[in-house]
C-alpha positions, 0 to 999 in steps of 0.5 A: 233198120226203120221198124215199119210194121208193128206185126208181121204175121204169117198163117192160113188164108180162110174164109169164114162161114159160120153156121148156129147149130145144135149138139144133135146136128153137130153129132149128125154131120159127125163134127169133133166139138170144139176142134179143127179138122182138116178135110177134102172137097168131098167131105166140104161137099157133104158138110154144105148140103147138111146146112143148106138153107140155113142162115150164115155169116161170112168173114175173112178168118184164119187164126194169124189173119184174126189176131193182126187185123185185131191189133190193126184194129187197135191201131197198130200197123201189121202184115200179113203174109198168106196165100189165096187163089184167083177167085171170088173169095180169094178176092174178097180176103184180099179186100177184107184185109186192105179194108181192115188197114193190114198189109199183104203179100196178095197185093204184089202179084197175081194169085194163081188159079184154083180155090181159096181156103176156107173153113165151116164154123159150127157155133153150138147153143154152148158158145164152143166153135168146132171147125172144119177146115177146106185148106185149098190154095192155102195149102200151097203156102210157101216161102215165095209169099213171104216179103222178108224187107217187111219181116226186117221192118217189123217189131214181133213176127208171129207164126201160126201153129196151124202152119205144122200141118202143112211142109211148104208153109212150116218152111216158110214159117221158119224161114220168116223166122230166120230172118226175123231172128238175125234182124232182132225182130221178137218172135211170136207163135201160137200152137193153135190147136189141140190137132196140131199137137197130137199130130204135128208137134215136130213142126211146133217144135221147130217154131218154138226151137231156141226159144220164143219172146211171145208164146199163147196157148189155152189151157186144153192145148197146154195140156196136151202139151205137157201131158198132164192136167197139174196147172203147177207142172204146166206153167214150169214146162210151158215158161221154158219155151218163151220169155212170155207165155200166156196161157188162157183158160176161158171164164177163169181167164188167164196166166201170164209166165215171164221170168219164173213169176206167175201172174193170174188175170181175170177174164171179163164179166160177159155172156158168151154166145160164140168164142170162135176167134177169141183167142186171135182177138187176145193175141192181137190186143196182147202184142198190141198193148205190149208194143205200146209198152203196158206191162205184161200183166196189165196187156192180158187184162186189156186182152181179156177185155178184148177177147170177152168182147168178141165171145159175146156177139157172133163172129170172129172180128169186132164191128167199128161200135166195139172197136171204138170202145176197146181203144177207149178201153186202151186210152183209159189204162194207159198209165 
């Protein structure tokens, strides 16, 4: 069959609306630094009043929406399959993924009534994001948003390991999964976050299953993975889930696991003020190079460059200025 689709990628519809906060206030509105915590209508409630009246930026978001509208960015022609509810900001993601050049399911039938999801982005003086996450319409996430023609079509399939969290969207997740396995599509995850780890493993085990072609982690998430800090142990046990595993590590940059071999690449020289969104934009310039047929080794140096750019401006997507830089940055290592 005809490869449409470069990337076809599935996860949460989210709404992004950052907010520059100190460590005191972070500690007062009693926020876990550096995570995601999932939370309800009355506590987004009490996080809204806490912040009223600062400035704030607001984007399309969700880490699998992140990471294709990156490699949609770079050139590369994805889809993305979520789910949003009939409203103002439900609209406004739809048009923020159509403007940025991706495909979706939101296009192919009217949404249904409620609220779209979305998540409060804390940015700390130390540039970590700590995140809580209001999941709405997303959380009813499920098989019919899928567009499995499209999944057929496409080159790598990625699954986003906040999926774990919800039934109806790790179903759909695994369906996707299916039908790309039997068509020959590579498979892609991310296991997304510490919380999913500690406390949806069953479901991350279901979308690594047999095996990935393309797994990213960081390196707090491979350690709870493993259950140890040893970087030795941690690449034996993370190289046997995916053919290739790419494990970040901030300011020491990456490892790249694929075929017992380890290859450790350097992050880029930058300041960072916000890393929320940096391991989306990796992902993205990691498939994207890869699909291009870069070597692996030489695709995390390109990612590198990709996320270091993103963590040194706020928020989660990069500005027509840097994207044109970072495909000059692409066309410059080609060979």
């Amino acid at each position: 069959m005809a490869q449409q689709y470069d990337l076809y990628a599935i996860g949460n519809a989210l709404v992004d609306s950052e907010y520059q906060v100190s460590d005191g206030q972070l500690q007062s509105m009693g926020i876990a630094k550096r995570h995601m915590t999932l939370i309800d209508p009355q506590r987004r409630a009490a996080l809204l009043a806490a912040v009223a009246g600062m400035p704030t930026r607001r984007t399309g978001g969700g880490s699998a929406a992140n990471t294709v509208v990156a490699l949609a960015q770079l050139g590369g022609k994805g889809f993305y399959s979520c789910r949003v509810a009939d409203d103002e900001l439900g609209a406004f993601y739809r048009d923020d993924l159509i403007a940025n050049g991706v495909a979706t399911n939101l296009g192919l039938g009217h949404a249904p009534a409620g609220q779209t999801g979305c998540c409060m982005v804390m940015i700390t003086p130390d540039a970590e994001r700590s995140m809580s996450t209001f999941l709405g319409a997303t959380s009813e996430l499920d098989a019919t948003s899928l567009h499995l023609d499209a999944i057929r079509q496409s080159r790598v399939y990625y699954m986003e390991g906040y999926l774990a969290a919800s039934p109806p969207g790790l179903d759909a997740a695994l369906q996707g999964r299916a039908v790309a396995k039997g068509a020959g599509v590579a498979l892609a995850a991310t296991l997304s976050d510490m919380s999913m780890i500690n406390f949806c493993r069953p479901g991350l085990d279901a979308m690594v299953g047999d095996g990935l072609d393309y797994l990213f982690c960081n390196e707090e998430e491979s350690q709870t993975w493993c259950g140890t800090q040893d970087v030795t142990l941690i690449c034996q046990q993370m190289s046997q889930l995916a053919k290739v595993v790419c494990l970040t590590r901030s300011a020491k940059g990456c490892i790249v696991l694929e075929g017992g071999q380890q290859t450790t690449v350097p992050c880029a020289d930058v300041k960072a003020v916000d890393t929320n969104g940096a391991g989306d934009m990796f992902a993205g310039a990691f498939l994207h190079a890869a699909i291009q047929g870069y070597s692996h080794a030489k695709a995390a140096w390109l990612a590198n460059q990709a996320a270091g750019m993103v963590v040194s401006q706020y928020g989660n997507r990069l500005g027509s200025t840097a994207v044109s830089e970072l495909n000059t940055l692409f066309i410059q290592h080609r060979t």
